[in-house]
N, C-alpha and C positions, 0 to 999 in steps of 0.2 A: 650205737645203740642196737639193741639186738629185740625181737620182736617176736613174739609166739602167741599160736591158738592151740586152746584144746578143748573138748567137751569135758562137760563135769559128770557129776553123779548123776547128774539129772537130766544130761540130752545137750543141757545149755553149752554157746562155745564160750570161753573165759578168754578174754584176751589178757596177756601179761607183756612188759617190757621190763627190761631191765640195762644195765650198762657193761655185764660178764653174765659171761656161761652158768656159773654158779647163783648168780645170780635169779636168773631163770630158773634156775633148779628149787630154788627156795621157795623162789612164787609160788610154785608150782606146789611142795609144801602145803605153803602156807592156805593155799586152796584146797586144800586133800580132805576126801570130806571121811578117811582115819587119820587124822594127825599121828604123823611121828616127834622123837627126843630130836632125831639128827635127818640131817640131807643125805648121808651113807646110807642110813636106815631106812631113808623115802626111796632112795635110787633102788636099793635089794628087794623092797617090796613089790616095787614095779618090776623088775625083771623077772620076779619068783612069777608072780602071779601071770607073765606073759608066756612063761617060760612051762608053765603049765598046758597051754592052751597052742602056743604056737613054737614053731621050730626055727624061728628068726631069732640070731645072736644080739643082744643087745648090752653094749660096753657097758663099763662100772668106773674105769680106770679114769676118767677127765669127764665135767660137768659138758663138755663140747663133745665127746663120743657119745655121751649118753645122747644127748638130744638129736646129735643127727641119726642116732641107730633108732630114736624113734620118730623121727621125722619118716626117717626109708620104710619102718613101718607100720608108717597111717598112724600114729596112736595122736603127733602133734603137725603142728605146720608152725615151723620158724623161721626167718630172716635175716640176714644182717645187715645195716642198714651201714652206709660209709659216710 
């Protein structure tokens, strides 16, 4: 099981769990206070919009690069649990 926090739109932290990487990505989605059509399209919005502000690389290529590029930069805190 895999385990993640993050703040919302609002300050608040969201906890999410899921059972894959992908998984988490959706949650994550599905809490997105802009919905997107796809999880490609949530991941590129987040990166664009980081990618504006800061000079920290953050992968596209696997729902498990994304989260640890944004674990290393503070945006989440995730787990995996064995």
């Amino acid at each position: 099981m895999k385990y993640m926090s993050m703040k919302d739109h609002t300050g608040r932290t969201q906890l999410c769990q899921a059972d894959s990487f992908e998984g988490l990505v959706e949650e994550m989605r599905d809490q997105a206070f802009l919905p997107t059509d796809s999880v490609e399209e949530h991941m590129r919005g987040i990166v664009e919009r980081h990618k504006m502000l800061h000079a920290e690389v953050i992968r596209m290529d696997t729902a498990e690069h994304f989260l640890v590029d944004l674990d290393a930069c503070g945006l989440i805190k995730f787990e995996v649990a064995h």
